[in-house]
C-alpha positions as CSV (number, residue, x, y, z in Angstrom):
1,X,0.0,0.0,0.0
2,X,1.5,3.1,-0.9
3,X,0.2,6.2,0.5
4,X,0.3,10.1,-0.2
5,X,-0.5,13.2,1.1
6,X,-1.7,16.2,-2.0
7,X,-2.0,19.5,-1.2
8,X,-5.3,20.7,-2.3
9,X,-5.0,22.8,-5.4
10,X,-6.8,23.6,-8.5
11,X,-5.8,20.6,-10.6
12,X,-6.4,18.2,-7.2
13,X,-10.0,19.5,-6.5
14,X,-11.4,17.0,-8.0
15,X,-10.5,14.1,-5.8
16,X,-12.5,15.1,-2.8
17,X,-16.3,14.7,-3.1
18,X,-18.7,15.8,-5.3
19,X,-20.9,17.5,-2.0
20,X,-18.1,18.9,-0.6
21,X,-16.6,20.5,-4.1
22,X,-20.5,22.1,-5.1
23,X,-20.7,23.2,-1.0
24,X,-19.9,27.4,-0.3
25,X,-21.1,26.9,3.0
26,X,-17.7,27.8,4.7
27,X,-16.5,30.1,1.8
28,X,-19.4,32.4,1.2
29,X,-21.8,34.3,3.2
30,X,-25.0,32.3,4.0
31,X,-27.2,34.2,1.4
32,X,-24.9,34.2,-1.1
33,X,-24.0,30.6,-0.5
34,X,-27.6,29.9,-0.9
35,X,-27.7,32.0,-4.3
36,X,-24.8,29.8,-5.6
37,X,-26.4,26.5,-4.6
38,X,-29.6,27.0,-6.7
39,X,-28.2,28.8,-9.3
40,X,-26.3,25.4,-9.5
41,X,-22.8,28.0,-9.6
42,X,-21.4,26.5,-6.2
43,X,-18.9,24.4,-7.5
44,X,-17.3,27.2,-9.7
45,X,-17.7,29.6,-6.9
46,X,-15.9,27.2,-4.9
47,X,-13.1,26.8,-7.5
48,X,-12.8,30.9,-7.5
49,X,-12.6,30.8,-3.8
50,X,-10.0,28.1,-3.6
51,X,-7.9,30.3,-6.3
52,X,-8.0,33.1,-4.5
53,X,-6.6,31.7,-1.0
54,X,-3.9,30.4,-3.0
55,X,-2.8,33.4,-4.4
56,X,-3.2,35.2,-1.3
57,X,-2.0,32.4,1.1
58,X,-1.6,28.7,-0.3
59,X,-3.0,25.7,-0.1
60,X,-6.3,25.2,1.9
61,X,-5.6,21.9,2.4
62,X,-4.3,18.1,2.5
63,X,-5.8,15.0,0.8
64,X,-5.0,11.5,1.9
65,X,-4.1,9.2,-1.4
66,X,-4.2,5.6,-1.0
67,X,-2.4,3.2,-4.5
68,X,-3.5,6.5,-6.2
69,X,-7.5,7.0,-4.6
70,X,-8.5,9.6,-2.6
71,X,-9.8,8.1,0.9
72,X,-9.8,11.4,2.5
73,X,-9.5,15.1,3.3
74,X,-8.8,18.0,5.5
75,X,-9.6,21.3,4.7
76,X,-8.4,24.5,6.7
77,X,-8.0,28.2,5.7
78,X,-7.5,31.8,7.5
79,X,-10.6,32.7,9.7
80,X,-10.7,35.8,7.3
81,X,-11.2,33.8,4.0
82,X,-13.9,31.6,5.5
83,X,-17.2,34.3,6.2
84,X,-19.3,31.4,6.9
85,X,-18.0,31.2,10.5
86,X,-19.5,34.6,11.4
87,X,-22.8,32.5,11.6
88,X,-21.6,30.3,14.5
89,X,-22.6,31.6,18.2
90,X,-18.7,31.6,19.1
91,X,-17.3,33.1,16.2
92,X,-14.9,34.7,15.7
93,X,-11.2,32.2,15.0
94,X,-9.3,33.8,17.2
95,X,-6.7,36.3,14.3
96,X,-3.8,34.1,14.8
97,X,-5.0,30.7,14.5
98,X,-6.1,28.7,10.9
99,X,-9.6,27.5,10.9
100,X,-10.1,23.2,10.2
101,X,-13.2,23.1,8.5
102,X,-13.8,19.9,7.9
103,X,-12.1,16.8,7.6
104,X,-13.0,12.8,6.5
105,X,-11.6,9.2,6.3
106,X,-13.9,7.4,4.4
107,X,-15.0,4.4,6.0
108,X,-13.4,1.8,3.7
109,X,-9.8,2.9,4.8
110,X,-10.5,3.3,8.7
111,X,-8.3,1.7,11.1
112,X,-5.5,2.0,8.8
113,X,-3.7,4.8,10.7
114,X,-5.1,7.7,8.2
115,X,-6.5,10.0,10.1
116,X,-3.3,10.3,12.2
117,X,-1.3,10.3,9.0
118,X,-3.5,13.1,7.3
119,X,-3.9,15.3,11.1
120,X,0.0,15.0,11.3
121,X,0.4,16.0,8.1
122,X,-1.8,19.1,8.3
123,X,0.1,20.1,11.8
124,X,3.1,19.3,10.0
125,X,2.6,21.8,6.9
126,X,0.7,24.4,9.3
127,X,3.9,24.9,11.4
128,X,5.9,25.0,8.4
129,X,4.2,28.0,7.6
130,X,4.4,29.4,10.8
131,X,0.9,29.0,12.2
132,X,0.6,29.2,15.8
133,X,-2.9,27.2,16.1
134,X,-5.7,25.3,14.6
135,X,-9.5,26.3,15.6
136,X,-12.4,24.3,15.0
137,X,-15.7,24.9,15.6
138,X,-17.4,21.7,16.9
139,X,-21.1,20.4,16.8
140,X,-21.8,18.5,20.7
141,X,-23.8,15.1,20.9
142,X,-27.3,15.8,19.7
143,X,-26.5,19.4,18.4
144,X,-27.1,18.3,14.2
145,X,-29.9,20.3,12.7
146,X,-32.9,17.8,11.8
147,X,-32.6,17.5,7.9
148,X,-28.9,17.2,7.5
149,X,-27.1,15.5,5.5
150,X,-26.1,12.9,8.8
151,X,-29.6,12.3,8.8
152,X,-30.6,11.3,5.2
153,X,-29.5,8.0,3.1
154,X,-26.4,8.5,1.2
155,X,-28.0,9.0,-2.3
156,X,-29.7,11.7,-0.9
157,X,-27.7,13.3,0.3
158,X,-25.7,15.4,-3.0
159,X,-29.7,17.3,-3.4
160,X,-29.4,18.8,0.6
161,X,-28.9,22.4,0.4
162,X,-25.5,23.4,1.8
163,X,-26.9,25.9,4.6
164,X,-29.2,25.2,7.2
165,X,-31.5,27.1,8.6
166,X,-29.4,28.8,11.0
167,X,-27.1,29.1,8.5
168,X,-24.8,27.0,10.0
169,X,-22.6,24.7,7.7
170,X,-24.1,21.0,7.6
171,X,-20.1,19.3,8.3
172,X,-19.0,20.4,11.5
173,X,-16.7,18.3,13.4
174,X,-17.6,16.7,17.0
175,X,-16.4,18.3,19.7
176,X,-15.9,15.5,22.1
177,X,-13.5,13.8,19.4
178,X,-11.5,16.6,18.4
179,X,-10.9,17.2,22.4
180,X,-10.0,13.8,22.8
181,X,-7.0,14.7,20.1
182,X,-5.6,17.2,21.9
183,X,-8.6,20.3,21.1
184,X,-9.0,22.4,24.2
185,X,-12.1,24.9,24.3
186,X,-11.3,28.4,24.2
187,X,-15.4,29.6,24.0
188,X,-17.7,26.9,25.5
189,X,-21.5,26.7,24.2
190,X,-24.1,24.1,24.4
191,X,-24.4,23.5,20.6
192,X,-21.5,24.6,18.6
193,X,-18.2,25.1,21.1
194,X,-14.7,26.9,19.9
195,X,-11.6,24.8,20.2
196,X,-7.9,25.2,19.7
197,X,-4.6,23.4,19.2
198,X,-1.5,25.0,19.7
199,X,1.1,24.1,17.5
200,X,4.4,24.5,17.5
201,X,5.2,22.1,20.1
202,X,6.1,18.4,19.7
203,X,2.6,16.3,20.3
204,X,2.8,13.0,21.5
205,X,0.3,10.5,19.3
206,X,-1.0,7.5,21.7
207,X,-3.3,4.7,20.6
208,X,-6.3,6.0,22.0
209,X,-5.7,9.4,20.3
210,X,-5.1,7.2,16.9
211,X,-8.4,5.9,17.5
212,X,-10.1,9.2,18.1
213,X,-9.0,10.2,15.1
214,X,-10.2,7.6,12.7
215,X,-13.4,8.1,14.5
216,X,-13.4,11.6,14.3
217,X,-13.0,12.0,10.6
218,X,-15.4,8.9,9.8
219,X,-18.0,10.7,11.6
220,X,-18.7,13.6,9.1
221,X,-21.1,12.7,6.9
222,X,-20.0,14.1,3.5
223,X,-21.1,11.3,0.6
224,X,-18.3,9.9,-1.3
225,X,-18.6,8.8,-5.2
226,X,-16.1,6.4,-6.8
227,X,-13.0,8.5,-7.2
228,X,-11.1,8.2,-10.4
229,X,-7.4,8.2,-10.3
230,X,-5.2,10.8,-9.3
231,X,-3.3,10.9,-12.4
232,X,-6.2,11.1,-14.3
233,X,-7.7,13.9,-12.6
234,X,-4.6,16.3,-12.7
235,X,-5.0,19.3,-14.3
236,X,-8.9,19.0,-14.4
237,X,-9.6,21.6,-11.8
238,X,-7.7,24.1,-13.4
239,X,-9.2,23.4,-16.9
240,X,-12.3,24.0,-15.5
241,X,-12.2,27.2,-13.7
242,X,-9.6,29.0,-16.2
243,X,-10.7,32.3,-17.0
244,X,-9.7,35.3,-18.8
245,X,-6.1,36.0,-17.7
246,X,-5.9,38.2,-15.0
247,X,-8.8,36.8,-13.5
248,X,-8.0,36.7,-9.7
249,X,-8.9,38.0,-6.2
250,X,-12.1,40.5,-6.9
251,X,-10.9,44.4,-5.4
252,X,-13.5,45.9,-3.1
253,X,-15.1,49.1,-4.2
254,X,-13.0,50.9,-1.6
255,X,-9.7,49.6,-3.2
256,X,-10.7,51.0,-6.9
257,X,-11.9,54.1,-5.6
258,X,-8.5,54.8,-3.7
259,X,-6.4,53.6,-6.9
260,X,-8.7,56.5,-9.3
261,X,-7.6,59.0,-6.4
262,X,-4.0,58.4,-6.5
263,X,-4.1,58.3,-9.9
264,X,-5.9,61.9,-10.2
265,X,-3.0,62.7,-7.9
Protein backbone atom coordinates (compact mmCIF):
# COMPACT_ATOMS: atom_id res chain seq x y z
CA UNK A 1 0.00 0.00 0.00
CA UNK A 2 1.50 3.13 -0.91
CA UNK A 3 0.20 6.25 0.47
CA UNK A 4 0.26 10.11 -0.19
CA UNK A 5 -0.53 13.22 1.12
CA UNK A 6 -1.74 16.15 -2.03
CA UNK A 7 -1.95 19.52 -1.25
CA UNK A 8 -5.34 20.69 -2.25
CA UNK A 9 -5.05 22.80 -5.37
CA UNK A 10 -6.77 23.59 -8.52
CA UNK A 11 -5.75 20.65 -10.64
CA UNK A 12 -6.38 18.21 -7.17
CA UNK A 13 -9.96 19.45 -6.46
CA UNK A 14 -11.42 16.97 -8.04
CA UNK A 15 -10.53 14.14 -5.78
CA UNK A 16 -12.50 15.13 -2.81
CA UNK A 17 -16.33 14.71 -3.06
CA UNK A 18 -18.66 15.76 -5.34
CA UNK A 19 -20.88 17.47 -2.03
CA UNK A 20 -18.06 18.86 -0.61
CA UNK A 21 -16.65 20.55 -4.07
CA UNK A 22 -20.45 22.11 -5.09
CA UNK A 23 -20.74 23.20 -1.04
CA UNK A 24 -19.86 27.37 -0.30
CA UNK A 25 -21.11 26.87 3.05
CA UNK A 26 -17.70 27.76 4.67
CA UNK A 27 -16.48 30.11 1.80
CA UNK A 28 -19.36 32.44 1.23
CA UNK A 29 -21.77 34.26 3.16
CA UNK A 30 -25.01 32.29 4.01
CA UNK A 31 -27.24 34.21 1.41
CA UNK A 32 -24.91 34.16 -1.08
CA UNK A 33 -23.96 30.56 -0.49
CA UNK A 34 -27.64 29.86 -0.91
CA UNK A 35 -27.73 31.99 -4.33
CA UNK A 36 -24.85 29.83 -5.64
CA UNK A 37 -26.43 26.45 -4.59
CA UNK A 38 -29.65 27.02 -6.72
CA UNK A 39 -28.17 28.79 -9.26
CA UNK A 40 -26.29 25.44 -9.46
CA UNK A 41 -22.85 27.97 -9.57
CA UNK A 42 -21.40 26.54 -6.16
CA UNK A 43 -18.91 24.45 -7.49
CA UNK A 44 -17.26 27.18 -9.71
CA UNK A 45 -17.72 29.55 -6.91
CA UNK A 46 -15.86 27.23 -4.85
CA UNK A 47 -13.11 26.77 -7.46
CA UNK A 48 -12.79 30.94 -7.48
CA UNK A 49 -12.65 30.76 -3.83
CA UNK A 50 -10.02 28.06 -3.61
CA UNK A 51 -7.87 30.34 -6.34
CA UNK A 52 -8.04 33.15 -4.48
CA UNK A 53 -6.61 31.69 -0.97
CA UNK A 54 -3.90 30.43 -3.02
CA UNK A 55 -2.84 33.39 -4.42
CA UNK A 56 -3.22 35.19 -1.26
CA UNK A 57 -2.02 32.39 1.14
CA UNK A 58 -1.59 28.67 -0.27
CA UNK A 59 -3.02 25.73 -0.12
CA UNK A 60 -6.33 25.24 1.87
CA UNK A 61 -5.61 21.91 2.43
CA UNK A 62 -4.29 18.05 2.49
CA UNK A 63 -5.81 14.96 0.75
CA UNK A 64 -4.97 11.52 1.85
CA UNK A 65 -4.07 9.23 -1.36
CA UNK A 66 -4.19 5.56 -1.03
CA UNK A 67 -2.44 3.25 -4.48
CA UNK A 68 -3.49 6.54 -6.20
CA UNK A 69 -7.50 6.96 -4.58
CA UNK A 70 -8.50 9.55 -2.65
CA UNK A 71 -9.83 8.11 0.90
CA UNK A 72 -9.82 11.42 2.53
CA UNK A 73 -9.46 15.09 3.33
CA UNK A 74 -8.78 18.00 5.48
CA UNK A 75 -9.56 21.31 4.67
CA UNK A 76 -8.41 24.46 6.69
CA UNK A 77 -8.03 28.20 5.74
CA UNK A 78 -7.49 31.80 7.49
CA UNK A 79 -10.62 32.67 9.69
CA UNK A 80 -10.67 35.84 7.33
CA UNK A 81 -11.18 33.81 4.04
CA UNK A 82 -13.85 31.56 5.50
CA UNK A 83 -17.19 34.28 6.23
CA UNK A 84 -19.27 31.38 6.90
CA UNK A 85 -17.99 31.16 10.50
CA UNK A 86 -19.54 34.60 11.42
CA UNK A 87 -22.84 32.53 11.64
CA UNK A 88 -21.59 30.33 14.51
CA UNK A 89 -22.56 31.58 18.17
CA UNK A 90 -18.68 31.62 19.12
CA UNK A 91 -17.32 33.10 16.20
CA UNK A 92 -14.92 34.74 15.72
CA UNK A 93 -11.16 32.25 15.05
CA UNK A 94 -9.25 33.79 17.23
CA UNK A 95 -6.68 36.33 14.26
CA UNK A 96 -3.76 34.13 14.76
CA UNK A 97 -4.95 30.69 14.49
CA UNK A 98 -6.14 28.68 10.93
CA UNK A 99 -9.63 27.47 10.85
CA UNK A 100 -10.12 23.22 10.20
CA UNK A 101 -13.20 23.14 8.52
CA UNK A 102 -13.75 19.87 7.91
CA UNK A 103 -12.07 16.76 7.63
CA UNK A 104 -13.01 12.79 6.51
CA UNK A 105 -11.61 9.24 6.34
CA UNK A 106 -13.88 7.41 4.37
CA UNK A 107 -14.99 4.38 5.96
CA UNK A 108 -13.44 1.77 3.75
CA UNK A 109 -9.84 2.92 4.75
CA UNK A 110 -10.53 3.29 8.69
CA UNK A 111 -8.27 1.75 11.13
CA UNK A 112 -5.53 2.02 8.81
CA UNK A 113 -3.73 4.81 10.68
CA UNK A 114 -5.09 7.68 8.17
CA UNK A 115 -6.55 9.97 10.11
CA UNK A 116 -3.28 10.32 12.22
CA UNK A 117 -1.35 10.32 9.02
CA UNK A 118 -3.48 13.07 7.33
CA UNK A 119 -3.95 15.33 11.08
CA UNK A 120 0.03 15.03 11.30
CA UNK A 121 0.41 15.96 8.07
CA UNK A 122 -1.77 19.14 8.27
CA UNK A 123 0.14 20.13 11.83
CA UNK A 124 3.14 19.29 10.03
CA UNK A 125 2.65 21.80 6.90
CA UNK A 126 0.72 24.41 9.32
CA UNK A 127 3.93 24.88 11.37
CA UNK A 128 5.90 25.02 8.39
CA UNK A 129 4.16 28.02 7.57
CA UNK A 130 4.42 29.38 10.81
CA UNK A 131 0.92 29.02 12.24
CA UNK A 132 0.64 29.24 15.83
CA UNK A 133 -2.95 27.19 16.07
CA UNK A 134 -5.73 25.30 14.63
CA UNK A 135 -9.50 26.25 15.60
CA UNK A 136 -12.42 24.33 15.04
CA UNK A 137 -15.67 24.87 15.57
CA UNK A 138 -17.39 21.67 16.94
CA UNK A 139 -21.05 20.45 16.76
CA UNK A 140 -21.81 18.48 20.75
CA UNK A 141 -23.80 15.11 20.89
CA UNK A 142 -27.29 15.82 19.68
CA UNK A 143 -26.55 19.44 18.38
CA UNK A 144 -27.06 18.34 14.18
CA UNK A 145 -29.88 20.30 12.69
CA UNK A 146 -32.94 17.80 11.77
CA UNK A 147 -32.56 17.47 7.93
CA UNK A 148 -28.89 17.15 7.52
CA UNK A 149 -27.07 15.48 5.47
CA UNK A 150 -26.11 12.87 8.79
CA UNK A 151 -29.56 12.30 8.84
CA UNK A 152 -30.59 11.29 5.20
CA UNK A 153 -29.50 8.00 3.07
CA UNK A 154 -26.40 8.55 1.16
CA UNK A 155 -27.98 9.02 -2.30
CA UNK A 156 -29.73 11.70 -0.92
CA UNK A 157 -27.66 13.31 0.28
CA UNK A 158 -25.73 15.39 -2.99
CA UNK A 159 -29.67 17.26 -3.43
CA UNK A 160 -29.37 18.77 0.57
CA UNK A 161 -28.95 22.44 0.36
CA UNK A 162 -25.49 23.40 1.83
CA UNK A 163 -26.94 25.90 4.55
CA UNK A 164 -29.17 25.21 7.16
CA UNK A 165 -31.53 27.14 8.62
CA UNK A 166 -29.38 28.84 10.97
CA UNK A 167 -27.12 29.12 8.50
CA UNK A 168 -24.83 27.02 10.04
CA UNK A 169 -22.59 24.68 7.69
CA UNK A 170 -24.05 20.96 7.58
CA UNK A 171 -20.08 19.30 8.30
CA UNK A 172 -18.99 20.43 11.53
CA UNK A 173 -16.69 18.29 13.36
CA UNK A 174 -17.63 16.73 17.02
CA UNK A 175 -16.38 18.26 19.75
CA UNK A 176 -15.92 15.49 22.12
CA UNK A 177 -13.53 13.79 19.41
CA UNK A 178 -11.50 16.59 18.45
CA UNK A 179 -10.94 17.21 22.36
CA UNK A 180 -10.02 13.79 22.85
CA UNK A 181 -6.97 14.65 20.12
CA UNK A 182 -5.56 17.19 21.86
CA UNK A 183 -8.58 20.34 21.11
CA UNK A 184 -8.98 22.38 24.18
CA UNK A 185 -12.12 24.90 24.28
CA UNK A 186 -11.32 28.43 24.16
CA UNK A 187 -15.37 29.61 24.00
CA UNK A 188 -17.69 26.94 25.53
CA UNK A 189 -21.53 26.73 24.21
CA UNK A 190 -24.11 24.05 24.43
CA UNK A 191 -24.36 23.54 20.62
CA UNK A 192 -21.48 24.61 18.60
CA UNK A 193 -18.16 25.10 21.08
CA UNK A 194 -14.69 26.93 19.89
CA UNK A 195 -11.64 24.76 20.18
CA UNK A 196 -7.89 25.24 19.73
CA UNK A 197 -4.62 23.45 19.18
CA UNK A 198 -1.50 24.97 19.73
CA UNK A 199 1.13 24.15 17.50
CA UNK A 200 4.38 24.53 17.46
CA UNK A 201 5.23 22.12 20.08
CA UNK A 202 6.05 18.40 19.66
CA UNK A 203 2.60 16.25 20.32
CA UNK A 204 2.79 12.97 21.52
CA UNK A 205 0.30 10.52 19.34
CA UNK A 206 -0.98 7.46 21.66
CA UNK A 207 -3.28 4.70 20.64
CA UNK A 208 -6.26 6.01 22.03
CA UNK A 209 -5.69 9.39 20.28
CA UNK A 210 -5.15 7.23 16.87
CA UNK A 211 -8.39 5.91 17.45
CA UNK A 212 -10.08 9.22 18.15
CA UNK A 213 -8.97 10.23 15.06
CA UNK A 214 -10.18 7.61 12.74
CA UNK A 215 -13.38 8.14 14.45
CA UNK A 216 -13.36 11.62 14.27
CA UNK A 217 -13.02 12.00 10.55
CA UNK A 218 -15.44 8.92 9.81
CA UNK A 219 -17.95 10.74 11.57
CA UNK A 220 -18.74 13.61 9.06
CA UNK A 221 -21.09 12.70 6.89
CA UNK A 222 -20.03 14.09 3.54
CA UNK A 223 -21.12 11.35 0.63
CA UNK A 224 -18.32 9.95 -1.32
CA UNK A 225 -18.62 8.77 -5.20
CA UNK A 226 -16.15 6.45 -6.82
CA UNK A 227 -12.98 8.49 -7.21
CA UNK A 228 -11.05 8.22 -10.45
CA UNK A 229 -7.45 8.21 -10.30
CA UNK A 230 -5.17 10.75 -9.28
CA UNK A 231 -3.25 10.88 -12.37
CA UNK A 232 -6.19 11.12 -14.26
CA UNK A 233 -7.72 13.88 -12.59
CA UNK A 234 -4.58 16.32 -12.69
CA UNK A 235 -5.01 19.30 -14.31
CA UNK A 236 -8.93 18.99 -14.41
CA UNK A 237 -9.56 21.65 -11.83
CA UNK A 238 -7.67 24.11 -13.39
CA UNK A 239 -9.25 23.36 -16.88
CA UNK A 240 -12.35 23.97 -15.53
CA UNK A 241 -12.25 27.22 -13.71
CA UNK A 242 -9.59 28.99 -16.16
CA UNK A 243 -10.75 32.32 -16.99
CA UNK A 244 -9.66 35.27 -18.82
CA UNK A 245 -6.07 36.01 -17.71
CA UNK A 246 -5.90 38.17 -14.99
CA UNK A 247 -8.77 36.84 -13.52
CA UNK A 248 -7.95 36.66 -9.72
CA UNK A 249 -8.89 38.01 -6.17
CA UNK A 250 -12.14 40.48 -6.94
CA UNK A 251 -10.91 44.43 -5.38
CA UNK A 252 -13.46 45.85 -3.09
CA UNK A 253 -15.05 49.12 -4.15
CA UNK A 254 -13.03 50.85 -1.62
CA UNK A 255 -9.65 49.62 -3.19
CA UNK A 256 -10.68 51.04 -6.92
CA UNK A 257 -11.87 54.06 -5.58
CA UNK A 258 -8.46 54.81 -3.69
CA UNK A 259 -6.38 53.58 -6.90
CA UNK A 260 -8.66 56.49 -9.33
CA UNK A 261 -7.58 59.02 -6.38
CA UNK A 262 -4.00 58.38 -6.51
CA UNK A 263 -4.12 58.33 -9.91
CA UNK A 264 -5.90 61.87 -10.24
CA UNK A 265 -2.96 62.69 -7.87
Amino acid sequence: MTRALVPLSMSTIGLIPKCCRSCVAWELEAAAARTAAESGEAEFEKEIWLSGVMLTWGSAGQIAVVDDEPVGFALFAPPTAVPGASAFPTAPVSPDAVLLTTARIEPTHRDQGLARYLMEGVIRELTRRGVRAIELFGREDGAAPEGSPADLPADERDDVHPVGDDDIPPCVLPAGFARTVGFTDVKPHHRYPRLRLELGRDIGWKAQVEAALEELFASVSIPASPPPAVRELAGVGANRAAGPPGVGLRPSRGCAARGRADRRT
